[in-house]
Structure formats: structure tokens, C-alpha cells
N, C-alpha and C positions, 0 to 999 in steps of 0.2 A: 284353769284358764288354758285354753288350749286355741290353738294356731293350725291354722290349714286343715283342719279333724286332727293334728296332735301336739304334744306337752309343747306347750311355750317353753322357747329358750332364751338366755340372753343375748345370743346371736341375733334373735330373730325378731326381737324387741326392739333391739338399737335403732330400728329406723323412724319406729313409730316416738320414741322419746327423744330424735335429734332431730328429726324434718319435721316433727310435728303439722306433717299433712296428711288428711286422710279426713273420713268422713263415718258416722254411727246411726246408730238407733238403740233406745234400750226400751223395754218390755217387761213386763211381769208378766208372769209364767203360773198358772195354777193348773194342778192334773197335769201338765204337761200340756198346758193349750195357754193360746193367747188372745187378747182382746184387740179386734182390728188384724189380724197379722198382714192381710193385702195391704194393709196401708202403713206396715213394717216396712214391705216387701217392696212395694213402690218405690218409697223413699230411698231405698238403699240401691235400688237400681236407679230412679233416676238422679241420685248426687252420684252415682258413679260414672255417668256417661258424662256428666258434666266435668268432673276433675279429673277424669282418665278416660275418658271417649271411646270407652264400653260399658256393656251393663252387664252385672252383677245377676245372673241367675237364681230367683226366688229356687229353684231346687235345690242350687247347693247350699241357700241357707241353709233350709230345710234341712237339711242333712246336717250339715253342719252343728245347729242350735242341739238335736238332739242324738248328736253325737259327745255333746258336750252333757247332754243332762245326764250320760249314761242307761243305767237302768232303776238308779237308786233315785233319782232326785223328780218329785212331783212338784215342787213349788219353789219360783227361784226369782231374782232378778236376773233378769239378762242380758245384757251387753254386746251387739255385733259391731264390731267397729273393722272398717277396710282400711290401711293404709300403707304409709309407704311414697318413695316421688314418683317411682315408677314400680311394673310390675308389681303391683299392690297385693300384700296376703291381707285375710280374714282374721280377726280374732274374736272368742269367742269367750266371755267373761263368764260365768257362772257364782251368782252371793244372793246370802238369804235375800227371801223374798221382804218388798217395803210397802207400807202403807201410807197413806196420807196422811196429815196432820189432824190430829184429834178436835183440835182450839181454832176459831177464827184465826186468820190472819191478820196482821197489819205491816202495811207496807210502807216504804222512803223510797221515794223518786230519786234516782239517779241519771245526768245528762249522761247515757252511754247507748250506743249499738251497734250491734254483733257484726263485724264483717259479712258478707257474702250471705245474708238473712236468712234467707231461704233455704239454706241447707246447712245443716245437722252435721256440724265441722268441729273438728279436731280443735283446740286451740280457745277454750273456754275461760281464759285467765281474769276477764276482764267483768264477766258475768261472779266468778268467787269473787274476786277483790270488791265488786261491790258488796255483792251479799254478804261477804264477812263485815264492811263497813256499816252496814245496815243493821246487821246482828249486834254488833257492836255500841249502835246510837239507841238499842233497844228496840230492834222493830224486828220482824221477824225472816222480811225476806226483800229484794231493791226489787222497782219497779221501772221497766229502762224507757225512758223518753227521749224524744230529739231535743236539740238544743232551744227549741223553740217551745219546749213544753208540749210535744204531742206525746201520748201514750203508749207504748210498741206494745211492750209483752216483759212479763214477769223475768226472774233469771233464769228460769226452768221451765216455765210452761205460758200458756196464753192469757189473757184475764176476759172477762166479760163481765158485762155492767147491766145491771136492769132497773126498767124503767115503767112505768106505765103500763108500755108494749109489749113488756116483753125481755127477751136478750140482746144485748146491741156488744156485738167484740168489734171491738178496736181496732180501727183498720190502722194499718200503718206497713212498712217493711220488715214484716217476721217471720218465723217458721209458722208455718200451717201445720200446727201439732195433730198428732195423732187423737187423741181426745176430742180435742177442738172438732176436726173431721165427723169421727162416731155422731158427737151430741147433735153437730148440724144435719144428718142425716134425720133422726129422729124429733127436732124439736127446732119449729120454724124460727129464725132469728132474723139479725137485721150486720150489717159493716156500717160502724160510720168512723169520723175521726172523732176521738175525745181527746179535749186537752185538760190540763191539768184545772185552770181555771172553769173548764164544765164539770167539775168530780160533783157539787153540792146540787148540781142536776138530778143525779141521779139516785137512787132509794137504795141499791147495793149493789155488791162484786161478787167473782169468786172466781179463781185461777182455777184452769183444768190442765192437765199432764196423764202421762201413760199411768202416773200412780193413784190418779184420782182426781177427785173434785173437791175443794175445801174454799167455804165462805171467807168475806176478806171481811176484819172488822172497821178497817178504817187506810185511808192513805196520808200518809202525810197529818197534817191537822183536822182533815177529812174524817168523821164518826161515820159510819154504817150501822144499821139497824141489821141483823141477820133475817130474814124471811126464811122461814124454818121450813112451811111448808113448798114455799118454792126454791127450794133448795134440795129438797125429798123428791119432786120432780125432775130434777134435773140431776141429780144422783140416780135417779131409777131409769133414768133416758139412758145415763153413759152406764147401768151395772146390764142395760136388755141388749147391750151391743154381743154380737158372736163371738163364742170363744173358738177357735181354730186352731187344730191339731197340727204338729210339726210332722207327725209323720205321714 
């Protein structure tokens, strides 16, 4: 873990574990390249102009991320997180690399949503505490909705639902993931709202995130059928996205 290009210290920790502001993005890392990095790199510039009314130069990630891989490490998770209240440092997490879940999913609806939606912020207590509840009632991961029963986005990533048509993600106030982004580049879809009461609409799910794509089997009381082959399409959509070198 290293800070500013060097060793994290406890000095230079404290702000990030007692202001608990600041803003991230995480990535896997393979060869030393990433999937999407412009849309890393985006991200992290524009939540920084937002919470510190400058932006974050995509070089000194750059630099940064693989100054942390050193020269030894080809495949990692990775972690850039800004924080701080003011005068914000980088940090720069480096742990083995992670895959997506092997197994369908099944998810439990949770009335919860993420403060300030749209951006990739510090301060994720609300998103575990469900998901450990969730884990707990046997399901495998919360799915957060409004109070009203609309559908946002998973506790980690986006979900999308298909239909007849096609892809239909879930419009609501969320992050615009990284994944999310790639697949709509390559594979026409559709935004609409889904509520909870429309889930037996639809023929299946599957959450996407920086670490992958994984079918949902079911929500709530809700069964899903897995569609195998359209789910290999939509796997082969997000694996043809660019991998891009840090240096």
C-alpha cells in the first residue's frame, strides 16, 4: 500500500479513517493492464472536481498504480482511493487479484441508497451492513431499492434484467459502473425503471462490476431461469472490452 508513490504510514492514514471523505475506484489488473482504464480515469477525475474542485490527473494515476505494482507483480486488485478534507493524497492499494462468483446469484431487496449516487465515495457502511444481512438470511448478496420499491443497483455493482428485447438496466440514481459502461458500448440495451413488483416480467438478471459478470438466480421470492447462452454473450461483450497499459 503505498501513498503519494510511497510506504503508507500511520500518519498519513489518519485522515482517511477519521474524515472518512474521499472518493475511489478499484480495478483488476492482469499483465499489468486494465479493462476500461479511461473510464477508471474519468471517474476519478471527475468525483474529484466534484469534492475538491480540481481534477485528478489520469498521469499521475498512471504512475502512481504502477509504481505500486513495482516490477514483480503482473496481476492484482487495485485500489486508487483520493482522500482526505482538504489537500487530498492518493492511495494506492495493491491485493491478489479476484474473480466473480462461480454460482448464480440470489439476492434480498433492501430499502437503502447510497448517499451522493453517482460517485464512488468513501464511506460504504450501509451497502456491508446490508450485505452482511442478506448473507445472513441466506441470500447471497442485498439489492438496494427506494422506499417505494424501485430497483437502484446491487451492493457493488449494477444489475440488468432481460427480456424478450433484450437488456433493460435499471434506471434509477446510481453509479454508472465501469462494466456497466464497456457492455453498453458493445451490446445495444435499453434504461427503464423496474420495481420490485415488475421482477416476474422479466426471464433473468445478472450484476456486472470491474470483476465481472455473474447471472442472478433469483430475488427475493423471485426464481430465475439462467439463460446460459445469453449470458456467454454478454460475458464475451464485457471479456472484448480493451485492456490498457498503465505505463
Amino acid at each position: 500500500m503505498e501513498i503519494d508513490g510511497g510506504t503508507a504510514t500511520a500518519e498519513q492514514l489518519a485522515p482517511a479513517l477519521l474524515a472518512n471523505y474521499g472518493h475511489f475506484t478499484a480495478m483488476q489488473v492482469r499483465d499489468r493492464r486494465v479493462r476500461g482504464l479511461d473510464l477508471h480515469l474519468r471517474r476519478l477525475d471527475a468525483a474529484h472536481r466534484e469534492l475538491y474542485g480540481t481534477g485528478l490527473a489520469g498521469e499521475r494515476v498512471r504512475a502512481l498504480v504502477s509504481h505500486a505494482l513495482a516490477d514483480d507483480v503482473r496481476d492484482a486488485a487495485v485500489r486508487v482511493v483520493a482522500f482526505g478534507p482538504a489537500d487530498p493524497s492518493v492511495l494506492v492499494a495493491v491485493r491478489p487479484p479476484a474473480a466473480p462468483p462461480t454460482r448464480p446469484q440470489r439476492l434480498m431487496t433492501v430499502s437503502y441508497q447510497r448517499p451522493l449516487p453517482h460517485v464512488k465515495h468513501l464511506g460504504g457502511f450501509g451497502q456491508s451492513h446490508h450485505r452482511n444481512r442478506a448473507q445472513a438470511a441466506g441470500y447471497d448478496d442485498a439489492l438496494l431499492t427506494t422506499p417505494d420499491g424501485v430497483v437502484v443497483e446491487g451492493a457493488i455493482a449494477n444489475i440488468g434484467f432481460l427480456d424478450d428485447a433484450g437488456i433493460v438496466w435499471a434506471e434509477a440514481d446510481w453509479l454508472h459502473g465501469t462494466a456497466m459502461q464497456l457492455l453498453e458500448r458493445r451490446i445495444p440495451a435499453r434504461r427503464a425503471v423496474v420495481r420490485r413488483s415488475d421482477l416476474r416480467s422479466y426471464r433473468g438478471a445478472f450484476l456486472a462490476n470491474s470483476i465481472g459478470v455473474v447471472p442472478v438466480s433469483g430475488i427475493d421470492d423471485v426464481d430465475f431461469a439462467v439463460d446460459d447462452a445469453e449470458m456467454a454473450r454478454i460475458r464475451a461483450a464485457y471479456d472484448a472490452g480493451p485492456w490498457d497499459a498503465f505505463e
